[in-house]
C-alpha positions in Angstrom: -11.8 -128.0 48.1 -8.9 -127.5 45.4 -5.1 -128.3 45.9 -3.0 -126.3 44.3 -0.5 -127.3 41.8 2.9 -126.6 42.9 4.9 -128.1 40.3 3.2 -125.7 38.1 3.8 -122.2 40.7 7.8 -123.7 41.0 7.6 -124.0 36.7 6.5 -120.4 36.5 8.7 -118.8 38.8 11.5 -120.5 37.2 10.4 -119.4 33.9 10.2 -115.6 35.5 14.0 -116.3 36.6 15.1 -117.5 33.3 13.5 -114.8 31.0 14.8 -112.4 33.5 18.0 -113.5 33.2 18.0 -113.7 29.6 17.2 -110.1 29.2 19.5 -108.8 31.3 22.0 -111.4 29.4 21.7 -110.2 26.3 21.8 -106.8 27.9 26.0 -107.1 27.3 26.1 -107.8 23.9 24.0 -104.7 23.0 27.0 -102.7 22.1 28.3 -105.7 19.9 25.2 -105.3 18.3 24.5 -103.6 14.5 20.9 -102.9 15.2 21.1 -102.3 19.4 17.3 -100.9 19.0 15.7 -103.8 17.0 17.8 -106.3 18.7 16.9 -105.2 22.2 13.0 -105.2 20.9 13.2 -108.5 19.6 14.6 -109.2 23.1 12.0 -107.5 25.3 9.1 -109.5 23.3 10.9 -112.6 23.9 11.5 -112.2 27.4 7.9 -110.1 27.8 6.0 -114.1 26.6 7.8 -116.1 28.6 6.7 -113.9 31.4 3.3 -114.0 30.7 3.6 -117.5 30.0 5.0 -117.9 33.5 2.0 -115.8 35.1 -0.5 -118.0 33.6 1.3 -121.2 34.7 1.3 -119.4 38.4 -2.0 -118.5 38.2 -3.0 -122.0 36.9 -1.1 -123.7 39.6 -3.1 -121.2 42.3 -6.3 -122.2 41.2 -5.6 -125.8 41.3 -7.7 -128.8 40.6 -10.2 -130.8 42.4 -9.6 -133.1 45.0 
């Protein structure tokens, strides 16, 4: 039988939270912003790998380890 991991599921959904609120963040200073279009996809990639990041954390933390 496994048990699952927790700490990692709680570290991964706070991840999710955090790049989530980053993008939507930096949302606001997009009209501050020379390059809105470049600045936004520099954003999207940042937030988009800390997401996936998150997911495998989750999915490690589901799967577990031995007991």
């Amino acid at each position: 039988m496994r048990r699952k991991n927790w700490r990692l599921v709680l570290a991964g959904a706070f991840l999710i939270a955090v790049a989530a609120g980053f993008f939507l963040f930096m949302l606001t200073m997009v009209p501050r912003s020379n390059d809105p279009a470049e600045m936004m996809r520099t954003v999207g990639q940042v937030s988009g790998a800390a997401t996936g990041l998150a997911i495998v954390l989750i999915l490690f933390g589901l799967i577990g380890k031995k007991a």
